[in-house]
FISE-311356 format. One record per atom (N, C-alpha, C): residue number from 1; x, y, z; residue in one letter. Coordinates in Angstrom, 1 decimal, always signed. Each point is the difference from the previous one (the first is absolute). Last residue first. Layout:
! residues N
+-----+--------+--------+--------+----+
:   i :     px :     py :     pz : aa :
+-----+--------+--------+--------+----+
: NUM :      X :      Y :      Z :  a :
...
+-----+--------+--------+--------+----+
END
This chain:
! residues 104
+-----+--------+--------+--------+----+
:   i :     px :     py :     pz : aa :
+-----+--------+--------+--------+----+
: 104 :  -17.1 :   +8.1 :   -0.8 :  x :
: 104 :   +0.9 :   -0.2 :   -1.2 :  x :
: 104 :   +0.7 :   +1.5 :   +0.6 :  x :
: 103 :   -3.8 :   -2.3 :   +2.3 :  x :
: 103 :   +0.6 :   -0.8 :   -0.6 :  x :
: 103 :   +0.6 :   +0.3 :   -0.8 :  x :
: 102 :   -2.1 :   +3.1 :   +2.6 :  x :
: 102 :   +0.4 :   -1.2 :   +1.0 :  x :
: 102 :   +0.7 :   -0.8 :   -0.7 :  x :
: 101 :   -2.8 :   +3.1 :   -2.4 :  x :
: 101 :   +1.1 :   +0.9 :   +0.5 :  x :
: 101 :   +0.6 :   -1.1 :   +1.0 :  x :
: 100 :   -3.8 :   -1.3 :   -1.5 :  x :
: 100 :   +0.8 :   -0.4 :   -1.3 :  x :
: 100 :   +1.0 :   +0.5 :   +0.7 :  x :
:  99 :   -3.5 :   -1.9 :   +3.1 :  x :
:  99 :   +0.5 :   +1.3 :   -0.1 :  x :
:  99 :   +1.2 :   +0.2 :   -1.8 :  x :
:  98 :   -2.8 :   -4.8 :   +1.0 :  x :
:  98 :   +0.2 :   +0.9 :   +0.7 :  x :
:  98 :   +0.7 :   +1.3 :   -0.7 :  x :
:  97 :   -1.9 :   -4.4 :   -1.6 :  x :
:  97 :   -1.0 :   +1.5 :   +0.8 :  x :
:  97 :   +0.5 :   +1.1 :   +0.3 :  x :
:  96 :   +2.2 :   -3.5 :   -3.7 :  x :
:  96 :   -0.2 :   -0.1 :   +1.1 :  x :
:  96 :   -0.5 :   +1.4 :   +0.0 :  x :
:  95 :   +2.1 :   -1.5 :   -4.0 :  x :
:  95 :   -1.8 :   -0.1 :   +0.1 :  x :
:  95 :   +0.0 :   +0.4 :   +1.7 :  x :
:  94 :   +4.2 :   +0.3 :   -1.8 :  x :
:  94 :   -1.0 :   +1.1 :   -0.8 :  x :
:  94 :   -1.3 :   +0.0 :   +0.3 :  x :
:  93 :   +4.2 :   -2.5 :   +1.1 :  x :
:  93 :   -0.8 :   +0.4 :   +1.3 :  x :
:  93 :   -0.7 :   +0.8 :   -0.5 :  x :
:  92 :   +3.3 :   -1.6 :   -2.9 :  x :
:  92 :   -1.1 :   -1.0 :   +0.8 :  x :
:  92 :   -0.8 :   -0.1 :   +0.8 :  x :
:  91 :   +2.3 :   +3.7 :   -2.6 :  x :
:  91 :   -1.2 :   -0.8 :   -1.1 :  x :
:  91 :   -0.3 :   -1.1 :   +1.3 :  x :
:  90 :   +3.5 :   +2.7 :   +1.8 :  x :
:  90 :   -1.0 :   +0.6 :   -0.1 :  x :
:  90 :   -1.2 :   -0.9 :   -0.6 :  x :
:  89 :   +4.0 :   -2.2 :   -0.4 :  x :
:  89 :   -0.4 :   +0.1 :   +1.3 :  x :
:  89 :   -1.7 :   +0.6 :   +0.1 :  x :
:  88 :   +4.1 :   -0.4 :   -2.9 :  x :
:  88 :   -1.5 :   -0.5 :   -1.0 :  x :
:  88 :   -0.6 :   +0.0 :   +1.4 :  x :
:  87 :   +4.3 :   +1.4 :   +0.7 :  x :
:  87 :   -0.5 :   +1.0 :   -1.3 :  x :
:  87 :   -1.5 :   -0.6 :   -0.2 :  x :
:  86 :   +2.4 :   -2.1 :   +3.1 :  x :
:  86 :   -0.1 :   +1.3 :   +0.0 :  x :
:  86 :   -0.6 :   +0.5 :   -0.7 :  x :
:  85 :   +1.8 :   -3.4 :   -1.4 :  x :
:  85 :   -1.4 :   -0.5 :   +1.1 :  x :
:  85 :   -0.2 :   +1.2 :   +1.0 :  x :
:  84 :   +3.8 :   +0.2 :   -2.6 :  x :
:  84 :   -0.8 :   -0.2 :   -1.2 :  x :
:  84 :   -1.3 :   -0.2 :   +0.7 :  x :
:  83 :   +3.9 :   +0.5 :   +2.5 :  x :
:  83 :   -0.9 :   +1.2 :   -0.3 :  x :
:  83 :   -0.6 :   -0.3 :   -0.9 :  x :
:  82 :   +1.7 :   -2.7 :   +3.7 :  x :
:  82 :   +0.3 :   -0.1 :   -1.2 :  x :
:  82 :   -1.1 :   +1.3 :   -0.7 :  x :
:  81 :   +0.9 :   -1.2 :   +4.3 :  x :
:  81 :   +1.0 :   -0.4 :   -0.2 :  x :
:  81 :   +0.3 :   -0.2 :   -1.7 :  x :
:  80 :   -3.8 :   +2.0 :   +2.7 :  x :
:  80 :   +1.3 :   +0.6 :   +1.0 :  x :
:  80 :   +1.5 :   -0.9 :   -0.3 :  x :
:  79 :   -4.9 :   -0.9 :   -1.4 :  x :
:  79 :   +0.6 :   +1.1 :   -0.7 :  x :
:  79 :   +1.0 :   +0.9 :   +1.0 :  x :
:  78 :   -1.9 :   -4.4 :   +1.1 :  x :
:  78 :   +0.6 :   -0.3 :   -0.9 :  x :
:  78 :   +0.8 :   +1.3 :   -1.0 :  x :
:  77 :   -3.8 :   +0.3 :   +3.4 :  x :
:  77 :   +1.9 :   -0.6 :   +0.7 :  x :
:  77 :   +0.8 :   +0.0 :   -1.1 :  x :
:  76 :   -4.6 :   +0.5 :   -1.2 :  x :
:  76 :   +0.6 :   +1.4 :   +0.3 :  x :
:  76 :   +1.4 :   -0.5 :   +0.9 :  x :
:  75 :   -2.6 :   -4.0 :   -1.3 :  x :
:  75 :   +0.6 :   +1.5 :   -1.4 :  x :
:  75 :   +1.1 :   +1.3 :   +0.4 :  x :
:  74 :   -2.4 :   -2.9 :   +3.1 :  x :
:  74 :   +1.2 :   -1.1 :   -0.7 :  x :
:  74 :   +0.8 :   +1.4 :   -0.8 :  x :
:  73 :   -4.5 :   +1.1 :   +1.9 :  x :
:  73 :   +1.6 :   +0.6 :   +0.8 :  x :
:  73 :   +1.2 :   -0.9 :   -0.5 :  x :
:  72 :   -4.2 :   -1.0 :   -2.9 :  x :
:  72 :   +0.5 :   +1.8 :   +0.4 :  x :
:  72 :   +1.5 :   -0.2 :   +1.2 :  x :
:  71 :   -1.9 :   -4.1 :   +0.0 :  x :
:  71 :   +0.5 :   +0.2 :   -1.5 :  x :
:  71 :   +0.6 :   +1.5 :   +0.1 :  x :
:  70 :   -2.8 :   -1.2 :   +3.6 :  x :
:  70 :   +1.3 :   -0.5 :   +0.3 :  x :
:  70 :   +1.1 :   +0.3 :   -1.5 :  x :
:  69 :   -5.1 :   +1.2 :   -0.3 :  x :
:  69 :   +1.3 :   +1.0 :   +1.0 :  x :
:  69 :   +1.3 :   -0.1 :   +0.5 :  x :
:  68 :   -3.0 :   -3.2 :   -2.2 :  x :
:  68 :   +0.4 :   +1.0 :   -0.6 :  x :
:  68 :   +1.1 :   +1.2 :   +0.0 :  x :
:  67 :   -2.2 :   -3.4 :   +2.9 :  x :
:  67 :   +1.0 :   -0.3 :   -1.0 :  x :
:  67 :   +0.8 :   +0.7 :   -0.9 :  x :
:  66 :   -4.2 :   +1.0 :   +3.2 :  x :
:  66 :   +1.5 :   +0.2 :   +0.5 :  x :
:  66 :   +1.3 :   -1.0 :   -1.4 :  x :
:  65 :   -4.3 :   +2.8 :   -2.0 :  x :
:  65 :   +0.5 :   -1.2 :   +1.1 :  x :
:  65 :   +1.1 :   +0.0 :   +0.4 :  x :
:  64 :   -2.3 :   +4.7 :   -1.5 :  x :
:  64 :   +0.5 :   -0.7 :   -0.6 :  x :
:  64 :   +0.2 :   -1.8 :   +1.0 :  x :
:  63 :   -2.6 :   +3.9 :   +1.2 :  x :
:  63 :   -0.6 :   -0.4 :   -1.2 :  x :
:  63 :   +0.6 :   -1.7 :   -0.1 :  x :
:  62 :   +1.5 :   +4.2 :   +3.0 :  x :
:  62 :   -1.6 :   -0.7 :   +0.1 :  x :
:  62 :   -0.4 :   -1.0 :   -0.9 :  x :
:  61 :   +5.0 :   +1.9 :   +1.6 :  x :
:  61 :   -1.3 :   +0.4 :   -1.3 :  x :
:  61 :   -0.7 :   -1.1 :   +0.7 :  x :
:  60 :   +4.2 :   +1.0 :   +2.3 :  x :
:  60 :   -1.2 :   +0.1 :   +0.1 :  x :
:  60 :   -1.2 :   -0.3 :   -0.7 :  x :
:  59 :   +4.4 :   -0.6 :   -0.5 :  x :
:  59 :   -0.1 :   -1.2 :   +0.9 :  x :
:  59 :   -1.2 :   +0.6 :   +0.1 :  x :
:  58 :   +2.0 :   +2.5 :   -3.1 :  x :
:  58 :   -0.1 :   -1.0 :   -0.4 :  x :
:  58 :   -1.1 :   -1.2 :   +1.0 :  x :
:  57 :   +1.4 :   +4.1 :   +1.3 :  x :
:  57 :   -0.6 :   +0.2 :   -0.8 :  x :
:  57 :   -0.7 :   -1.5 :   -0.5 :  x :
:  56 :   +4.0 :   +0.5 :   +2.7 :  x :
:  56 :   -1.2 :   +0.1 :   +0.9 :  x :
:  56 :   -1.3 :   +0.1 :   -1.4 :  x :
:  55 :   +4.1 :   +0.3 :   -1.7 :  x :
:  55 :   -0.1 :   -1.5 :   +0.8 :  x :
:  55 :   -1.3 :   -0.1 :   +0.8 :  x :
:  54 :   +1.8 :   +4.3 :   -1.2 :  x :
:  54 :   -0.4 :   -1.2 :   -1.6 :  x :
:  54 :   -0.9 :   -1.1 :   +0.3 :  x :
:  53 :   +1.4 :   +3.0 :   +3.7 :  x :
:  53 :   -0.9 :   +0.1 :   -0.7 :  x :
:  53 :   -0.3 :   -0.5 :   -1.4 :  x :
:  52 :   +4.8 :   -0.5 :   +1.6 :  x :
:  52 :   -1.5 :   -0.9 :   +0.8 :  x :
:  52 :   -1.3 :   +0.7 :   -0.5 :  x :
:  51 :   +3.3 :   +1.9 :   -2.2 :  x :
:  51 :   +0.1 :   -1.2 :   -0.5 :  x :
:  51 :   -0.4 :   -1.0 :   +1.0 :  x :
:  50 :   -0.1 :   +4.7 :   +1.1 :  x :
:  50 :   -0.7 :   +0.1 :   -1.1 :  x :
:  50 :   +0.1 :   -2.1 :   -0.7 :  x :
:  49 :   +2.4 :   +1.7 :   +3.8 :  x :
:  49 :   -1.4 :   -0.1 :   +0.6 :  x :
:  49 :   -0.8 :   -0.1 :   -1.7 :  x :
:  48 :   +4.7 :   +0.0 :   +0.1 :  x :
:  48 :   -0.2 :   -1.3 :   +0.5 :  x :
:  48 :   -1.8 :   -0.1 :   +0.4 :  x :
:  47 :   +1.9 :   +4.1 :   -2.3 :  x :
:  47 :   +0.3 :   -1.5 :   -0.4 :  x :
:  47 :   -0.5 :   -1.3 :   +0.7 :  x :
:  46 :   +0.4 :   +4.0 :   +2.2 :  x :
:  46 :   -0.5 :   +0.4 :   -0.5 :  x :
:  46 :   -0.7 :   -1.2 :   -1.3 :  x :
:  45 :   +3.7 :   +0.0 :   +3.3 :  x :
:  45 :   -1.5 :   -0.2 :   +0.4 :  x :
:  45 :   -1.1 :   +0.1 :   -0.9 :  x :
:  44 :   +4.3 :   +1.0 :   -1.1 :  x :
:  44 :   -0.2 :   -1.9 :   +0.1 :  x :
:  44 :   -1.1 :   +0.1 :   +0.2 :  x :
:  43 :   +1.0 :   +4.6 :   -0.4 :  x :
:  43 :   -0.2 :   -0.7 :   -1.3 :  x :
:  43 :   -0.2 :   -1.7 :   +0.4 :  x :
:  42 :   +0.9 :   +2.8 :   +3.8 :  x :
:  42 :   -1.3 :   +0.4 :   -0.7 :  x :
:  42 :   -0.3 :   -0.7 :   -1.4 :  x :
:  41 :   +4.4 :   -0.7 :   +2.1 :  x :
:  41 :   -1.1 :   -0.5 :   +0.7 :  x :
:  41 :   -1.7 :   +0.1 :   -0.3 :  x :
:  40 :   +4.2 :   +2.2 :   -1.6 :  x :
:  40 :   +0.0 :   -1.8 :   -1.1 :  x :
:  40 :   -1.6 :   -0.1 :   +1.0 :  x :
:  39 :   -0.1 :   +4.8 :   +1.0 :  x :
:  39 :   +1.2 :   -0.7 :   -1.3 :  x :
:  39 :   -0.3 :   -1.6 :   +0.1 :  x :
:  38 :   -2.8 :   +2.1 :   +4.4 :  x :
:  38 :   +1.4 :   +0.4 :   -1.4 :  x :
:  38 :   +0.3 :   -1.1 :   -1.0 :  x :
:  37 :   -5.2 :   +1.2 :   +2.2 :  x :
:  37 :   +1.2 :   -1.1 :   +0.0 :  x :
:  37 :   +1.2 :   +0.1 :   -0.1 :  x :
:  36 :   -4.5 :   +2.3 :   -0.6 :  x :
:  36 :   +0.8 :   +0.5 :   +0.8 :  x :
:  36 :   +1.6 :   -1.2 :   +0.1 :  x :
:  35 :   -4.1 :   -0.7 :   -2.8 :  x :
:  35 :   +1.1 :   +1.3 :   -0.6 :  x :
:  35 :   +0.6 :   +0.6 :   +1.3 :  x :
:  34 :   -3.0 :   -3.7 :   +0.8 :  x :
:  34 :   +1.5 :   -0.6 :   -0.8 :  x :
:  34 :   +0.9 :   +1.3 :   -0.3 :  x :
:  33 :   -4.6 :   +0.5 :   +2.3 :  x :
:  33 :   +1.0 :   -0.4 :   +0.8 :  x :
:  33 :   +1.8 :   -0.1 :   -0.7 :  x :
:  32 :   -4.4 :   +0.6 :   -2.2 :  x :
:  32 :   +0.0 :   +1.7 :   +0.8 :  x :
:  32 :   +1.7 :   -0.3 :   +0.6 :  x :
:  31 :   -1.9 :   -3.5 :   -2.1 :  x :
:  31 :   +0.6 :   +0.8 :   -1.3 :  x :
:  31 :   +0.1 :   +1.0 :   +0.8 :  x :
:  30 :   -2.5 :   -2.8 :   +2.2 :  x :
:  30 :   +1.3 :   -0.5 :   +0.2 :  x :
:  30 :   +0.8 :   +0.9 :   -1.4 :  x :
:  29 :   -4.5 :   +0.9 :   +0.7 :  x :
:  29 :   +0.4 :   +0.2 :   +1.5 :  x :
:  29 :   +1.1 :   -0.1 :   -0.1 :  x :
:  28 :   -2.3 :   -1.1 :   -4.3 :  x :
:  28 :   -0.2 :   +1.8 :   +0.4 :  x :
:  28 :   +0.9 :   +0.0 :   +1.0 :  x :
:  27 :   +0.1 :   -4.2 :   -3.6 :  x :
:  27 :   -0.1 :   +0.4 :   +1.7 :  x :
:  27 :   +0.5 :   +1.5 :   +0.3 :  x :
:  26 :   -0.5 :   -1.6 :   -4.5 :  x :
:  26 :   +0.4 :   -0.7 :   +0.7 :  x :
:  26 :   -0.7 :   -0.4 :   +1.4 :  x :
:  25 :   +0.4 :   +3.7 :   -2.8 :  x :
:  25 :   -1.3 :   -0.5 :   -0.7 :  x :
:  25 :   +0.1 :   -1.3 :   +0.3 :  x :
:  24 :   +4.0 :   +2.8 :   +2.0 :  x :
:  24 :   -1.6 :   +0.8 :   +0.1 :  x :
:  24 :   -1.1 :   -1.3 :   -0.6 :  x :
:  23 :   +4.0 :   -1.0 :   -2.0 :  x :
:  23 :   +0.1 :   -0.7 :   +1.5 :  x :
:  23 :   -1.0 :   +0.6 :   +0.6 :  x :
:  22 :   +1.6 :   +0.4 :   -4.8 :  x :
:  22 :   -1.0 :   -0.5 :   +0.2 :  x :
:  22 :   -0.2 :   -0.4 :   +1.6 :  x :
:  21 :   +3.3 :   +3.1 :   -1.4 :  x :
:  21 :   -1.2 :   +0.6 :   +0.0 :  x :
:  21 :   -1.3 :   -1.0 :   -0.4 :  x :
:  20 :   +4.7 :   -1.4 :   +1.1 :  x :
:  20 :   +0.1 :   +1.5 :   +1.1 :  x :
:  20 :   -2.3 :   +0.2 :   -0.7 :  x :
:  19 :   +2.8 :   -3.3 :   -2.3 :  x :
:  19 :   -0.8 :   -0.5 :   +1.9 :  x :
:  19 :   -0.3 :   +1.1 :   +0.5 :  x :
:  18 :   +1.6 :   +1.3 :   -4.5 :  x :
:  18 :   -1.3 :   -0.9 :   +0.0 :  x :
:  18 :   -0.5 :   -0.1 :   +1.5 :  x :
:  17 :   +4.2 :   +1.7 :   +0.3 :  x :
:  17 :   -1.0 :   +0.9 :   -0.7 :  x :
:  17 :   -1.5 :   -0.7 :   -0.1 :  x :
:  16 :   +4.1 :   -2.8 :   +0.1 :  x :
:  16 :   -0.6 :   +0.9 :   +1.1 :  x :
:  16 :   -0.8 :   +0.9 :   -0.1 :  x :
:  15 :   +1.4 :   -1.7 :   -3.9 :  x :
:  15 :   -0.5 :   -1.0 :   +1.1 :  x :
:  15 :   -0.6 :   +0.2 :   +1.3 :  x :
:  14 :   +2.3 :   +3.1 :   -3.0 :  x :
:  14 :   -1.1 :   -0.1 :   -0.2 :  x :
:  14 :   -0.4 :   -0.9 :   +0.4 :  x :
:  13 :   +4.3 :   +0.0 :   +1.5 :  x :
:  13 :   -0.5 :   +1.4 :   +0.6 :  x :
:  13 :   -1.9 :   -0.2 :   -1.0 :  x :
:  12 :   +2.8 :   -2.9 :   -1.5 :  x :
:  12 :   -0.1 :   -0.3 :   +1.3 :  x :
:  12 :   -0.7 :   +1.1 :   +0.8 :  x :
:  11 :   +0.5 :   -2.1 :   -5.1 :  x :
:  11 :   +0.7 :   +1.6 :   +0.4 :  x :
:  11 :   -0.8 :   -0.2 :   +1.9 :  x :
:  10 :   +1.1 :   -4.1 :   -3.7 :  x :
:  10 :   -0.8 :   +0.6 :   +0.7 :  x :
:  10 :   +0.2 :   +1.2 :   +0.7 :  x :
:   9 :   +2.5 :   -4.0 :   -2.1 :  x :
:   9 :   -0.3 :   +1.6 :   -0.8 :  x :
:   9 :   -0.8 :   +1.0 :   +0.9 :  x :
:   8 :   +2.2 :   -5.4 :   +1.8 :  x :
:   8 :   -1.4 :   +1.4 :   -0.6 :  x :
:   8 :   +0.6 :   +0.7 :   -0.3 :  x :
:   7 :   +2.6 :   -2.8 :   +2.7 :  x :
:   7 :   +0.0 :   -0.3 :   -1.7 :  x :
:   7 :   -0.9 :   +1.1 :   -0.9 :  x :
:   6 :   +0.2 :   -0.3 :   +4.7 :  x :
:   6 :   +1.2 :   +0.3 :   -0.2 :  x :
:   6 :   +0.0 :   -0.1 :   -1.5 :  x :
:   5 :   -3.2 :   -2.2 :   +1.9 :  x :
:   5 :   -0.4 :   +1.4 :   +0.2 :  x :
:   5 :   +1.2 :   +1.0 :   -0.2 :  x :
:   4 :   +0.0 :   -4.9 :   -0.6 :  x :
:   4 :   -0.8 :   +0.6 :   -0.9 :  x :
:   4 :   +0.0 :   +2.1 :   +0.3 :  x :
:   3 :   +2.5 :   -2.9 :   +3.1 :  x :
:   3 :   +0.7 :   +0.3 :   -1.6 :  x :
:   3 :   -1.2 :   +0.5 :   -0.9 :  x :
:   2 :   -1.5 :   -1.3 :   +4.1 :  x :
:   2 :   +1.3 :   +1.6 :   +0.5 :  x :
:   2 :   +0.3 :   -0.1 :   -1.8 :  x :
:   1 :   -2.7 :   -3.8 :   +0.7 :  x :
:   1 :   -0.8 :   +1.2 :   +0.0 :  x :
:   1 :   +0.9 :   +1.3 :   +0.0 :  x :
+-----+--------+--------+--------+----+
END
């Protein structure tokens, strides 16, 4: 996962950016909290709370069976070692109830 992310093109500061202004449509109370955080600590936290609300999203829907759900979090583990299952992630969890801003 360190080499993939080391490997990216990815401009990092717009990464952040993203978490910085999908986190409010997130969680109103804990987006008040994280921007006080410093430097690496604000950005891990920051990170680490938006990629459990993935996870929580997932484990919540109303709809989907627990199997399925097991498949979803298979998936979403899976995109912390290979970015191609990253990339097609969003399309799997396209049908689920919950919050869109929670899952991508």
């Amino acid at each position: 996962m360190v080499q993939i992310a080391l490997d990216s093109p990815t401009d990092h500061r717009q990464v952040e950016r993203f978490c910085q202004e999908i986190l409010p449509q997130v969680s109103r109370t804990f987006a008040l909290s994280i921007r006080f955080l410093p430097g690496n600590l604000g950005r891990s936290v920051l990170c680490g709370y938006l990629l459990a609300r993935i996870a929580d999203t997932i484990e919540d829907d109303p709809v989907v069976t627990t199997a399925t759900k097991i498949r979803l979090l298979d998936q979403f583990l899976a995109c912390f070692d290979d970015s191609t299952c990253a990339d097609a992630f969003p399309q799997a969890v396209g049908g689920l109830e919950g919050e869109k801003s929670h899952l991508f």
